[in-house]
MARKOL-77538 format. One record per atom (N, C-alpha, C, O): residue in one letter; x, y, z; atom name; residue number from 1. Coordinates in Angstrom, 3 decimals, decimal comma. Layout:
// residues N
<pt A; <X; Y; Z>; CA; NUM>
...
***
This chain:
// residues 125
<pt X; <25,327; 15,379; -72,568>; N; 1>
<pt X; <25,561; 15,438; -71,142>; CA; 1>
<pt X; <26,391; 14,242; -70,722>; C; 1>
<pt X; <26,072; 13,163; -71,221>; O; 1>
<pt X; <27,530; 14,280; -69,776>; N; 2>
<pt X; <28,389; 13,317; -69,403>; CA; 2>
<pt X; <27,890; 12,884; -68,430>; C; 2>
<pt X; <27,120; 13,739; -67,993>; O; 2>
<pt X; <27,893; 11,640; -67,567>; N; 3>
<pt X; <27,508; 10,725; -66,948>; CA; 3>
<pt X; <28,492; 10,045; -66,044>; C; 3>
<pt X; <29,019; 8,946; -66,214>; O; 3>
<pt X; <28,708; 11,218; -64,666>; N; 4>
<pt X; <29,678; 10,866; -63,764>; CA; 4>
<pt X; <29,819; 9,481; -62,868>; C; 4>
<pt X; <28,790; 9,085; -62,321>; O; 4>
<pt X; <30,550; 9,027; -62,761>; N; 5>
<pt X; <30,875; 7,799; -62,241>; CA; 5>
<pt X; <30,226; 7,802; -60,854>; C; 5>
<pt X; <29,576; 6,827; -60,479>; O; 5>
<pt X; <30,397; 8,905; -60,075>; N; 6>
<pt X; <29,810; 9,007; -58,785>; CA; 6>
<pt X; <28,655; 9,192; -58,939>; C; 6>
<pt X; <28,121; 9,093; -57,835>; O; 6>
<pt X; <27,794; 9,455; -59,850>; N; 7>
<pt X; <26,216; 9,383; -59,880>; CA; 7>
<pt X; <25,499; 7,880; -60,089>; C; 7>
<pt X; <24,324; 7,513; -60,085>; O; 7>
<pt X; <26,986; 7,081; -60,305>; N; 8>
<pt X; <25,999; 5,603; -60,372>; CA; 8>
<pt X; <26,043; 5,048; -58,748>; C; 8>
<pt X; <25,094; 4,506; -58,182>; O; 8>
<pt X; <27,336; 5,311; -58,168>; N; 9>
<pt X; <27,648; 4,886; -56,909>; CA; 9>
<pt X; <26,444; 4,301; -55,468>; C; 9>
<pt X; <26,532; 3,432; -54,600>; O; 9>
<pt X; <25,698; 5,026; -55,736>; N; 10>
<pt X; <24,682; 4,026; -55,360>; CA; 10>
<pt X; <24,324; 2,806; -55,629>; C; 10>
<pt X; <24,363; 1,841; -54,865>; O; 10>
<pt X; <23,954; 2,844; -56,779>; N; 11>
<pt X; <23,664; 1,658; -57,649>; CA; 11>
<pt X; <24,756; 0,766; -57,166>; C; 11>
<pt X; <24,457; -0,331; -56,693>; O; 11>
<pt X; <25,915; 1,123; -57,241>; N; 12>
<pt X; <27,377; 0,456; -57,178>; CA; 12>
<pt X; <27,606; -0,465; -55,896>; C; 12>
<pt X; <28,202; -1,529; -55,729>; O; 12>
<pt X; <26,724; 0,578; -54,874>; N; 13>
<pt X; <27,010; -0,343; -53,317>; CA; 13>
<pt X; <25,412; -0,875; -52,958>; C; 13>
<pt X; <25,036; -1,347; -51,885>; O; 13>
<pt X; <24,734; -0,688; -53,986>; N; 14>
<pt X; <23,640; -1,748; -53,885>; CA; 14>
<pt X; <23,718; -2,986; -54,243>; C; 14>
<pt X; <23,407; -3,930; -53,517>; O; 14>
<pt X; <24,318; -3,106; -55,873>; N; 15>
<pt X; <24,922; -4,148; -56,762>; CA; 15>
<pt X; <25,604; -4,984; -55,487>; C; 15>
<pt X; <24,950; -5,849; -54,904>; O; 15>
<pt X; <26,853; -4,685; -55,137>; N; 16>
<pt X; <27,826; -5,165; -54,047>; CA; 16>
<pt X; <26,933; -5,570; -52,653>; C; 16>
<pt X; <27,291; -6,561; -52,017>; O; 16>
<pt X; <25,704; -4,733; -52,176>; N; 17>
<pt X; <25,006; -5,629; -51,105>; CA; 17>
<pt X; <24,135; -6,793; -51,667>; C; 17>
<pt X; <23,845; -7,858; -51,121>; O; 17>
<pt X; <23,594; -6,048; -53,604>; N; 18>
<pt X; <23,072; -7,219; -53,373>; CA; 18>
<pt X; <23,795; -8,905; -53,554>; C; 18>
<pt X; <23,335; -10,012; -53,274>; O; 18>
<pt X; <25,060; -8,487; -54,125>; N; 19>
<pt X; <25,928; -9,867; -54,318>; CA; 19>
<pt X; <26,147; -10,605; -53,043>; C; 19>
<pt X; <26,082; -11,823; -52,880>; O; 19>
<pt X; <26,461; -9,534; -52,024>; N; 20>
<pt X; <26,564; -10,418; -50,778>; CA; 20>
<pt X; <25,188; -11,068; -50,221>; C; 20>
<pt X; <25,289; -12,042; -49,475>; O; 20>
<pt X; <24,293; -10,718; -50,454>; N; 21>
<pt X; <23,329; -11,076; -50,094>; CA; 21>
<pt X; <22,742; -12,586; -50,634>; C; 21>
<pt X; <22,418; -13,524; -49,906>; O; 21>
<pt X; <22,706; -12,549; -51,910>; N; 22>
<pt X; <22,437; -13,115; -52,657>; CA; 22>
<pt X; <23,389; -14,974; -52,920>; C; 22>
<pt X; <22,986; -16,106; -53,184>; O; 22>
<pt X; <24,762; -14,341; -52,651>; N; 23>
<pt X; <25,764; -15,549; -52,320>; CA; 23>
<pt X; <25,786; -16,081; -50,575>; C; 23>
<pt X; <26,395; -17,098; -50,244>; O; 23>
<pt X; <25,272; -15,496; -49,900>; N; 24>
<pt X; <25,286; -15,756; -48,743>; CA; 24>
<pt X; <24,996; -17,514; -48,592>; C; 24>
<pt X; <24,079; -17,912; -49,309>; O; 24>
<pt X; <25,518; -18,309; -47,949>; N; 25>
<pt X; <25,311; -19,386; -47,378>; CA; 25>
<pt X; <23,536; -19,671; -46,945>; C; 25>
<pt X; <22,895; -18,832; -46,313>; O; 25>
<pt X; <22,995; -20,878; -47,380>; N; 26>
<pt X; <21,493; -21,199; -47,021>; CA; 26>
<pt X; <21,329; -21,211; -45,609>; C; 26>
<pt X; <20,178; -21,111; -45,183>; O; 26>
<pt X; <22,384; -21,327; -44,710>; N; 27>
<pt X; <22,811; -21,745; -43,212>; CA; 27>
<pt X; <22,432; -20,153; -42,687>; C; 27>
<pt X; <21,644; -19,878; -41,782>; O; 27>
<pt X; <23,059; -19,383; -43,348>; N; 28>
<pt X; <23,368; -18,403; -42,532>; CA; 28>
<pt X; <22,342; -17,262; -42,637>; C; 28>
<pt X; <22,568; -16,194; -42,069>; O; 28>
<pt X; <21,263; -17,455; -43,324>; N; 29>
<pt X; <19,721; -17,101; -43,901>; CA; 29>
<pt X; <18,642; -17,445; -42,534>; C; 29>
<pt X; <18,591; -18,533; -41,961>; O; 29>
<pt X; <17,807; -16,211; -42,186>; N; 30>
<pt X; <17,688; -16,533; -41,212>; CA; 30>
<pt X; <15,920; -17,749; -41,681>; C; 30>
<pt X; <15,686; -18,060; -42,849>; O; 30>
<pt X; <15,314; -18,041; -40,906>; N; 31>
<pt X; <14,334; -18,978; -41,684>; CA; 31>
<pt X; <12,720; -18,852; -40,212>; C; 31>
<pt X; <12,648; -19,176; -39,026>; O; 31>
<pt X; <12,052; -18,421; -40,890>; N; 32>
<pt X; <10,690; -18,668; -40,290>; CA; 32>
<pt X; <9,843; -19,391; -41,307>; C; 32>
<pt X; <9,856; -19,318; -42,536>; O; 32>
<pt X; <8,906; -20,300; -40,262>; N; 33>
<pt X; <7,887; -20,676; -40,851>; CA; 33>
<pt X; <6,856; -19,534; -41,841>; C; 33>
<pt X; <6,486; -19,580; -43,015>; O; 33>
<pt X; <6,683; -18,773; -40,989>; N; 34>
<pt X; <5,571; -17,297; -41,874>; CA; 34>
<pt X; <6,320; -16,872; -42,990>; C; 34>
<pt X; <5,519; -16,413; -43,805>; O; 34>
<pt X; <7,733; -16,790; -43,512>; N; 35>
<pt X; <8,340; -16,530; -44,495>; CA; 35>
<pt X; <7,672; -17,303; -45,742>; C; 35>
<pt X; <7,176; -16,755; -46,727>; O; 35>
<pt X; <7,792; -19,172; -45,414>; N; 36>
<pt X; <7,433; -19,620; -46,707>; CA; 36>
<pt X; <5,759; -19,466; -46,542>; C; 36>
<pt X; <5,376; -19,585; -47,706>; O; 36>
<pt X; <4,562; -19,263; -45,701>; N; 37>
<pt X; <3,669; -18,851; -46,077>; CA; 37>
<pt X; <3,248; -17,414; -47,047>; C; 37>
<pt X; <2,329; -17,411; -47,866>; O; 37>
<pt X; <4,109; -16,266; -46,753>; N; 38>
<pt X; <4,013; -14,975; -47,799>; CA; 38>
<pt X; <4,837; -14,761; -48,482>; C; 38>
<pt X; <5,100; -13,613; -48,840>; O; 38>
<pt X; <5,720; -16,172; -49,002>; N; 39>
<pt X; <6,955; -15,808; -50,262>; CA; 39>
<pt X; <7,447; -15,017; -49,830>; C; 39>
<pt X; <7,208; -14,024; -50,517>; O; 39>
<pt X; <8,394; -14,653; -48,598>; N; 40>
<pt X; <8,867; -13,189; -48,296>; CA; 40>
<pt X; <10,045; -13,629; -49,504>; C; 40>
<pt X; <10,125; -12,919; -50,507>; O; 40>
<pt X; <10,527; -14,273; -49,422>; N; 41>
<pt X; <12,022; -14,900; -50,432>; CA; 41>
<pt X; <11,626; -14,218; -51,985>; C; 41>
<pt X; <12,495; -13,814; -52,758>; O; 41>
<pt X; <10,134; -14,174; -52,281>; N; 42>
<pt X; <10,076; -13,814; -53,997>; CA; 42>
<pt X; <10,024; -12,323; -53,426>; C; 42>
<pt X; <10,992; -11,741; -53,915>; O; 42>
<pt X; <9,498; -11,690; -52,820>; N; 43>
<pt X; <9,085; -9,987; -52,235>; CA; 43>
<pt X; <10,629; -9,722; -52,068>; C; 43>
<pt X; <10,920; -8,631; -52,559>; O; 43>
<pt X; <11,514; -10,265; -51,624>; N; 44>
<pt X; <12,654; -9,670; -51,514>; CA; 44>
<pt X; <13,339; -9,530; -52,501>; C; 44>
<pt X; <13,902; -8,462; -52,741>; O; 44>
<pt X; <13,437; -10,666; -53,334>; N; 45>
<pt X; <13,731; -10,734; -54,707>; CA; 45>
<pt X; <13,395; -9,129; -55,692>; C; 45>
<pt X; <14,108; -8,212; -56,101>; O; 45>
<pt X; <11,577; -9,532; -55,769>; N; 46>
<pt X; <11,325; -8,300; -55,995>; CA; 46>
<pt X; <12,296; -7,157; -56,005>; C; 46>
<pt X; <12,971; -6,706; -56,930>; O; 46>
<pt X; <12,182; -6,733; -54,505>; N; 47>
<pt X; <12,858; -5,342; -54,099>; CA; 47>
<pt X; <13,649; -5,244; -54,460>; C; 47>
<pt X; <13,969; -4,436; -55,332>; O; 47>
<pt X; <14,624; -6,421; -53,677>; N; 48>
<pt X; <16,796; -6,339; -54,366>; CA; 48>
<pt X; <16,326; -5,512; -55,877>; C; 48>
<pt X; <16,425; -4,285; -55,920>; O; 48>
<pt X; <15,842; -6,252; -57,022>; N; 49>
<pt X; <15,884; -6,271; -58,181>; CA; 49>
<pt X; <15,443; -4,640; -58,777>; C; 49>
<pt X; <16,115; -3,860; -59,451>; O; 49>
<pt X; <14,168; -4,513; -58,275>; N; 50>
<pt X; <13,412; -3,197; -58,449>; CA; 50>
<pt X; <14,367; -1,924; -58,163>; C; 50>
<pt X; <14,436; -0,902; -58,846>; O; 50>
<pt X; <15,236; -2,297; -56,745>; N; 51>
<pt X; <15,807; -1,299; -56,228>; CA; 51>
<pt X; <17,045; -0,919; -56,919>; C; 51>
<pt X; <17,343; 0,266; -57,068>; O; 51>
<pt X; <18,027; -2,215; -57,495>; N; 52>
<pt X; <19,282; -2,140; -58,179>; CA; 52>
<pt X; <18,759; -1,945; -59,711>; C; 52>
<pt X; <19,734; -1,695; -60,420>; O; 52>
<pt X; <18,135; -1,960; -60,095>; N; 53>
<pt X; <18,008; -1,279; -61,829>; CA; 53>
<pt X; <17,251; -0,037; -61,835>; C; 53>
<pt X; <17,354; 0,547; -62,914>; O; 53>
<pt X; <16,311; 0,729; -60,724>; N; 54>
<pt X; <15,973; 2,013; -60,532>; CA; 54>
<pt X; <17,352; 3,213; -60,262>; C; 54>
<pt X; <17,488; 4,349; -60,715>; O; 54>
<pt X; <18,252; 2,395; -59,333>; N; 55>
<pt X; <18,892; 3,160; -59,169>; CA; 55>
<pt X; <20,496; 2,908; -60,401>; C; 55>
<pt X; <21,543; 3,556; -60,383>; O; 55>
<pt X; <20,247; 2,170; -60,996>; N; 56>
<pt X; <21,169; 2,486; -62,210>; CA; 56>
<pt X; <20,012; 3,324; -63,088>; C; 56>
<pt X; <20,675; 3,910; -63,945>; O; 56>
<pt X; <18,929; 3,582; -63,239>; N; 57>
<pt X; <18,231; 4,681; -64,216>; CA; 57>
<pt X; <18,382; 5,528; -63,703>; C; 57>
<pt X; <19,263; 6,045; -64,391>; O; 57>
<pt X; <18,167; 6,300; -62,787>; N; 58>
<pt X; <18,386; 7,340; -61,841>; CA; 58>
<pt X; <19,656; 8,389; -62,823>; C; 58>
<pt X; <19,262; 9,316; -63,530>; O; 58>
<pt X; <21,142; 8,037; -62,694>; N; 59>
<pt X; <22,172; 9,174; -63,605>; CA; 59>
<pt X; <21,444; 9,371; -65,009>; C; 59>
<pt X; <21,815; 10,309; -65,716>; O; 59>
<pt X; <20,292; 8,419; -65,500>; N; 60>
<pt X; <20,185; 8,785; -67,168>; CA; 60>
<pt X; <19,262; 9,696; -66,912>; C; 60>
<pt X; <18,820; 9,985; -68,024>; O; 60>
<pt X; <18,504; 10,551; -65,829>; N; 61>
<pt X; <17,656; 11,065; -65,779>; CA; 61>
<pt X; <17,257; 12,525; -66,694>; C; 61>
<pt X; <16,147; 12,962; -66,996>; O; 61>
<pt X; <18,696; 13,091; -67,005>; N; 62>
<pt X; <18,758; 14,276; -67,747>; CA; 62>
<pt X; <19,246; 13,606; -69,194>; C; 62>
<pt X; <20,037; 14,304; -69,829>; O; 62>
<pt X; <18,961; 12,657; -69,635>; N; 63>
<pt X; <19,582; 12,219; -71,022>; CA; 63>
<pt X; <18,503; 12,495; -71,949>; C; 63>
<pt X; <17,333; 12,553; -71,570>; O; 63>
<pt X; <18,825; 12,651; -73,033>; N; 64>
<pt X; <17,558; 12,729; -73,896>; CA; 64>
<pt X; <16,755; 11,367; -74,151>; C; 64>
<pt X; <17,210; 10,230; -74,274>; O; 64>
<pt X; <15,391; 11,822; -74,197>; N; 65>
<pt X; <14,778; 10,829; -74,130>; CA; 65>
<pt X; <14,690; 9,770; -74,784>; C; 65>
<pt X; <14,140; 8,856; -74,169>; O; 65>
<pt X; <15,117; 9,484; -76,086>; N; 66>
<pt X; <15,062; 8,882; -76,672>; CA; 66>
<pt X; <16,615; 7,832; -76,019>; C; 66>
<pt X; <16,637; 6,637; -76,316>; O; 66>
<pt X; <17,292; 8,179; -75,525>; N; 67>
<pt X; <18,629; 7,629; -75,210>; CA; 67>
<pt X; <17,817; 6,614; -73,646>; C; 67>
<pt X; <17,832; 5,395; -73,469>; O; 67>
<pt X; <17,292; 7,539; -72,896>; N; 68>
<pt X; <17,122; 7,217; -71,705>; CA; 68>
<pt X; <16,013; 5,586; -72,006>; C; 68>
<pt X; <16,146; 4,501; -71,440>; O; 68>
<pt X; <15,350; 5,839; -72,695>; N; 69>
<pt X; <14,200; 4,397; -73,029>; CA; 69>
<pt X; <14,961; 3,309; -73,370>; C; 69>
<pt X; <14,597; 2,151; -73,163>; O; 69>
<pt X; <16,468; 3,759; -74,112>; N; 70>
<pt X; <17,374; 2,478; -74,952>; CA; 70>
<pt X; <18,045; 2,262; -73,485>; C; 70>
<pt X; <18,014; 1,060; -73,219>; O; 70>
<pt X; <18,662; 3,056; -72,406>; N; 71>
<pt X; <19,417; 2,547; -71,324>; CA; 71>
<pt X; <18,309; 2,279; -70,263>; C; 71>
<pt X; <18,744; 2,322; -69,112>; O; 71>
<pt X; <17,414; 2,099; -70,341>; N; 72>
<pt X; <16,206; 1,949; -69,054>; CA; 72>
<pt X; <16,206; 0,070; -69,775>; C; 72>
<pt X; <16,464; -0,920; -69,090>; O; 72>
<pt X; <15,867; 0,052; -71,180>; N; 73>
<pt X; <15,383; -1,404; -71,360>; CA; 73>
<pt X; <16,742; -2,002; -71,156>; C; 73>
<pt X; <16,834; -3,067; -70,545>; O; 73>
<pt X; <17,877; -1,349; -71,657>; N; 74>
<pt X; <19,486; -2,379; -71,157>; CA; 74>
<pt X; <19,712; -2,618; -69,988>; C; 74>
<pt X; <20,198; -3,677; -69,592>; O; 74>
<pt X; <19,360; -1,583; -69,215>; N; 75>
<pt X; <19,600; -1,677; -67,782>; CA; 75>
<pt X; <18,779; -2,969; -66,991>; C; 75>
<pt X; <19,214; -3,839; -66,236>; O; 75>
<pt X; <17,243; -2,665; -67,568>; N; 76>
<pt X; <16,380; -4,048; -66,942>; CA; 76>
<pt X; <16,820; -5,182; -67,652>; C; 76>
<pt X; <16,885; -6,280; -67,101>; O; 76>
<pt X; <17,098; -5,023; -68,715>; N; 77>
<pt X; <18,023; -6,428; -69,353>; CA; 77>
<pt X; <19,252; -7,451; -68,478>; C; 77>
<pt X; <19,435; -8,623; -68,149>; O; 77>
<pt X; <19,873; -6,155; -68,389>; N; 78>
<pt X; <20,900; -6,573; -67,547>; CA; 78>
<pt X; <20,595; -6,934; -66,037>; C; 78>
<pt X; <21,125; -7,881; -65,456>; O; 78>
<pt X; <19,727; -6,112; -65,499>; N; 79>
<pt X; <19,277; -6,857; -64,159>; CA; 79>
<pt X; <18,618; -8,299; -64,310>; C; 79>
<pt X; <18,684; -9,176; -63,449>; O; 79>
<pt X; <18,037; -8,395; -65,415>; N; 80>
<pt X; <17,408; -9,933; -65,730>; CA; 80>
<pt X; <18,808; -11,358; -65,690>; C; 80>
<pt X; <18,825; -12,411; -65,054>; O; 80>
<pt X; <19,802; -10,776; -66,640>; N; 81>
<pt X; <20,851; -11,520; -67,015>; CA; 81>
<pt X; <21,418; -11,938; -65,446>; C; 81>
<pt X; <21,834; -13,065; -65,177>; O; 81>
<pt X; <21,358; -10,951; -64,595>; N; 82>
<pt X; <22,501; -10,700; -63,239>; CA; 82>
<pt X; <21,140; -11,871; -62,011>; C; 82>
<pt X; <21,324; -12,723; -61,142>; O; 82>
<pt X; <20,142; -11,360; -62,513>; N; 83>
<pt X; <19,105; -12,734; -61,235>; CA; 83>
<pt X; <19,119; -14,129; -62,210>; C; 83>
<pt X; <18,768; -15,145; -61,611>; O; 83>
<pt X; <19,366; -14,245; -63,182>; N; 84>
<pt X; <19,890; -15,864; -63,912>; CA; 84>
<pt X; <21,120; -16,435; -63,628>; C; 84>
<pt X; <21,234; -17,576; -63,181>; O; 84>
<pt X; <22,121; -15,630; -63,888>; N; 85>
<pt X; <23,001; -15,556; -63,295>; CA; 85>
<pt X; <23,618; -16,065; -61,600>; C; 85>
<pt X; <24,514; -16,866; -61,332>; O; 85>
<pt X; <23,094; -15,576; -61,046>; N; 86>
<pt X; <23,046; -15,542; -59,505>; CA; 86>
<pt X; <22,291; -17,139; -58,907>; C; 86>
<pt X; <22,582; -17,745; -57,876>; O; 86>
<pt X; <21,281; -17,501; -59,940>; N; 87>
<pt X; <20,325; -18,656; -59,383>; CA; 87>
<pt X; <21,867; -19,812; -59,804>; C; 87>
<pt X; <22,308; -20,660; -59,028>; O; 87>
<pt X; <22,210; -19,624; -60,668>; N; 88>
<pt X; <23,150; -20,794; -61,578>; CA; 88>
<pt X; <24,690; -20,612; -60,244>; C; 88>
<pt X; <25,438; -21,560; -60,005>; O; 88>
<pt X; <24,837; -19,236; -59,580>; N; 89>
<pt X; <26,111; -19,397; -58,461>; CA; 89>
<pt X; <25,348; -20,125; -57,732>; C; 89>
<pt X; <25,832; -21,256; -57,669>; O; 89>
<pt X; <24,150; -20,014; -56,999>; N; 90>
<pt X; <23,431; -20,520; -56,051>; CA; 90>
<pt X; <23,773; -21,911; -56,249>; C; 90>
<pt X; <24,515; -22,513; -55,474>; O; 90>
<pt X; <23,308; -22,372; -57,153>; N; 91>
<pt X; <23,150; -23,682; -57,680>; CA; 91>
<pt X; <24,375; -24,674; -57,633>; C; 91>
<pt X; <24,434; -25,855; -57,290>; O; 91>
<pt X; <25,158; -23,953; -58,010>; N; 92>
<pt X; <26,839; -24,406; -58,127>; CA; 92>
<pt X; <27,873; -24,514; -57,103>; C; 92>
<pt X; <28,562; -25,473; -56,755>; O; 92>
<pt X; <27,808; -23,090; -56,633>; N; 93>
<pt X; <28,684; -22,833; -55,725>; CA; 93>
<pt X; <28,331; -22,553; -54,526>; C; 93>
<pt X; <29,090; -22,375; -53,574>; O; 93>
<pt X; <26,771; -22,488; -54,534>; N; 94>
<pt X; <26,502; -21,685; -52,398>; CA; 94>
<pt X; <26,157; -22,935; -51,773>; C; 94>
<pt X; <25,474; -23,861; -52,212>; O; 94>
<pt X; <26,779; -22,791; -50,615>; N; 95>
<pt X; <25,835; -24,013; -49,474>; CA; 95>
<pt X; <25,442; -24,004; -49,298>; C; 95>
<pt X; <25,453; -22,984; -48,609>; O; 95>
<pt X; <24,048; -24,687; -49,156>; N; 96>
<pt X; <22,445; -25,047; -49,103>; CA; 96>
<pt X; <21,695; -23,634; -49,921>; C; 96>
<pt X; <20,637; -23,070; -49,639>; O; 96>
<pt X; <22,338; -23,438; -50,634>; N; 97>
<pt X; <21,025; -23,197; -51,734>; CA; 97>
<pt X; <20,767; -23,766; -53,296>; C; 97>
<pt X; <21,338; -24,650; -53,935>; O; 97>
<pt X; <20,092; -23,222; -53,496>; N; 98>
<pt X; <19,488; -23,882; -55,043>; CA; 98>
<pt X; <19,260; -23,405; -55,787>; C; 98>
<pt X; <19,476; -22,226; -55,504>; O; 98>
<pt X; <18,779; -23,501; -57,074>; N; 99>
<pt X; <18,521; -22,970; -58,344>; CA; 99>
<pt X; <16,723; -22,925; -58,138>; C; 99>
<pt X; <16,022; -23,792; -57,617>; O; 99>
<pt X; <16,238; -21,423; -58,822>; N; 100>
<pt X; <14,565; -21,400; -58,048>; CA; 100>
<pt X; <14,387; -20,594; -59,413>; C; 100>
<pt X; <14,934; -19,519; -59,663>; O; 100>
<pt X; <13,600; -21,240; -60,181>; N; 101>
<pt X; <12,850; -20,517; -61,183>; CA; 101>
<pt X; <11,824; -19,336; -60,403>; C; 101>
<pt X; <11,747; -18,167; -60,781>; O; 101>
<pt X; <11,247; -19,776; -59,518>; N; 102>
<pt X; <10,564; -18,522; -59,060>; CA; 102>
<pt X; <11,188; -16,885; -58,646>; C; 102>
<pt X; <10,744; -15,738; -58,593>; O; 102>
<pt X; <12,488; -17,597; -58,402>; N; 103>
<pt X; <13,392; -16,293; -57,861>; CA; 103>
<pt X; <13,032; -15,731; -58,972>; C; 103>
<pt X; <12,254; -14,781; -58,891>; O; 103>
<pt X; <13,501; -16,170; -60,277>; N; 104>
<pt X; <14,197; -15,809; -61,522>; CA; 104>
<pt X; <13,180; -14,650; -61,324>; C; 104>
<pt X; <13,344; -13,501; -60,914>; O; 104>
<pt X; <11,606; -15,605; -61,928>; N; 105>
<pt X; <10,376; -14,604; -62,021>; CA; 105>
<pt X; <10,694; -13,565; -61,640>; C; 105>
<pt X; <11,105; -12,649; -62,353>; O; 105>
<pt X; <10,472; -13,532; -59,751>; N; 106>
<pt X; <10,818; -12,382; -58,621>; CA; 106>
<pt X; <11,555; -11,410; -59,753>; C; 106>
<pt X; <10,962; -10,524; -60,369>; O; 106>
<pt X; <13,265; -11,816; -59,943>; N; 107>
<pt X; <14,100; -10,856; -60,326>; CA; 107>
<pt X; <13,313; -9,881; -61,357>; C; 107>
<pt X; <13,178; -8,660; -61,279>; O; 107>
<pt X; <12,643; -11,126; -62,735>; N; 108>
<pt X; <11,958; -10,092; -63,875>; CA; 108>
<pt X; <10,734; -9,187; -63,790>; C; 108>
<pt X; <10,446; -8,252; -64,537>; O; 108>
<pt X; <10,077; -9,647; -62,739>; N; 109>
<pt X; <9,227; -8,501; -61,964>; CA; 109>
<pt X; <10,034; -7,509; -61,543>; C; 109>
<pt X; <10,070; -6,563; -62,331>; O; 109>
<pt X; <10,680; -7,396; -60,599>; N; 110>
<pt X; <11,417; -6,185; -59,910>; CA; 110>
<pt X; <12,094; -5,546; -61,220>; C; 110>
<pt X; <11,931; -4,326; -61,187>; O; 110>
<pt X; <12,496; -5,780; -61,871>; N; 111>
<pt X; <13,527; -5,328; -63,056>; CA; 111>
<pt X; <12,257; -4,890; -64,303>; C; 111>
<pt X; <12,387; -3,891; -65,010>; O; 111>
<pt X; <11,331; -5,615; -64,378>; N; 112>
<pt X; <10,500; -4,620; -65,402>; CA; 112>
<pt X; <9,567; -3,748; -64,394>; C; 112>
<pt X; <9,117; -2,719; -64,897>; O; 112>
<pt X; <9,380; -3,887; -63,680>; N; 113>
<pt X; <8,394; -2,648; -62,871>; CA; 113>
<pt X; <9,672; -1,340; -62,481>; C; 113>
<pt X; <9,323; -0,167; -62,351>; O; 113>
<pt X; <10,705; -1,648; -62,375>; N; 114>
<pt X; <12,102; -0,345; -62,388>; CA; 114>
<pt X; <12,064; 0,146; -63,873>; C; 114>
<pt X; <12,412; 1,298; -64,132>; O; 114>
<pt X; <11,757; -0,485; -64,591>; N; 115>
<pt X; <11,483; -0,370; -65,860>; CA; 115>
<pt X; <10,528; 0,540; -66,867>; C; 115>
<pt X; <10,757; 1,147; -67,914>; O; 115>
<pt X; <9,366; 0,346; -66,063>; N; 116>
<pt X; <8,389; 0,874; -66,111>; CA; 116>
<pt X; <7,704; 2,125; -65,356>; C; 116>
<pt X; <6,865; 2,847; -65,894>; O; 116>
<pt X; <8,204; 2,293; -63,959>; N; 117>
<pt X; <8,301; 3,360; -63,248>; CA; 117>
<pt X; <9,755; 4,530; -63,662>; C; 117>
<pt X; <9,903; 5,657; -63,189>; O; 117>
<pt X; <10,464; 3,993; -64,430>; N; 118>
<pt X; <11,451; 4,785; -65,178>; CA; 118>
<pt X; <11,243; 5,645; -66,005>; C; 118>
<pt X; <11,701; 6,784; -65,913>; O; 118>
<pt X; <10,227; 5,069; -67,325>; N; 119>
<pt X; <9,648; 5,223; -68,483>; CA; 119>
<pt X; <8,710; 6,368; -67,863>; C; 119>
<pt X; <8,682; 7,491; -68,365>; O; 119>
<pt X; <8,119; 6,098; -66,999>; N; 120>
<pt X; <6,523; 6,654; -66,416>; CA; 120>
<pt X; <7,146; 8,057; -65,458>; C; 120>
<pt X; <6,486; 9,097; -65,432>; O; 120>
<pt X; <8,313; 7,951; -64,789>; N; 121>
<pt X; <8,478; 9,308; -63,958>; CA; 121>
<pt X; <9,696; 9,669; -64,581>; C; 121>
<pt X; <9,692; 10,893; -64,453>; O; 121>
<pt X; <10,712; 9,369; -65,162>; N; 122>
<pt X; <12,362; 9,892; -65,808>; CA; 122>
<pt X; <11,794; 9,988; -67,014>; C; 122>
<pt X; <12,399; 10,929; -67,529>; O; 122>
<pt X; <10,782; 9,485; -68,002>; N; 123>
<pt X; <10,798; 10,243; -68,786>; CA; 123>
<pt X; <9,626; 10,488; -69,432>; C; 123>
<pt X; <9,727; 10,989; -70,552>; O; 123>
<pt X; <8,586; 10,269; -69,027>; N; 124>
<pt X; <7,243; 10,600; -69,157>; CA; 124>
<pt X; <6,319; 9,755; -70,216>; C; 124>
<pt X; <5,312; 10,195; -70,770>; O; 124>
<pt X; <6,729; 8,800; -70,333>; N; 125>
<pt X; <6,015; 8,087; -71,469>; CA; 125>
<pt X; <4,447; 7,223; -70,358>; C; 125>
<pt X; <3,600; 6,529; -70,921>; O; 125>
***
């Protein structure tokens, strides 16, 4: 089965919100006190993450299964690589932000639970 370009396209303008999101300026982030009481910053993390490697599994959904388990673990791989990644622009290049091992966490949560809800409903394991 072929694997149309427009079936990732979601994924595609999630990836792209989440880059903007993610490079955004520390300034321009909006900031409540109640935020750093419930980690909303790791919960969002979470989501971004959960949401952009579910919806790159999503086109493998008709692949055979054995294919779909090898692109479900690359895919969360690669969402892992892309929130390491992102902490090290933070770090380097954004204004007022920083490098946050906790994000990282955040990211590898969201990216193995897409992971795992993949495995569990796309292909039944």
């Amino acid at each position: 089965m072929k694997l149309h370009l427009v079936k990732f396209l979601p994924a595609i303008i999630w990836l792209l919100l989440s880059i903007w999101l993610l490079t955004m300026p520390g300034s321009k982030i909006p900031h409540q006190d109640w935020f750093d009481t419930f980690q909303v910053d790791k919960w969002v993390h979470i989501c971004l993450f959960f949401i952009l490697c579910f919806l790159f599994m999503l086109p493998f959904k008709k692949q055979m299964i054995t294919k779909k388990t090898y692109w479900f673990a690359a895919i969360a791989f690669l969402g892992i690589v892309y929130g390491v990644g992102i902490e090290f622009i933070q770090r380097d290049y954004i204004a007022n932000r920083s490098f946050d091992i906790w994000d990282i966490v955040a990211d590898i949560i969201g990216c193995s639970t897409a992971f795992a809800l993949a495995r569990k409903k796309l292909v039944g394991i």
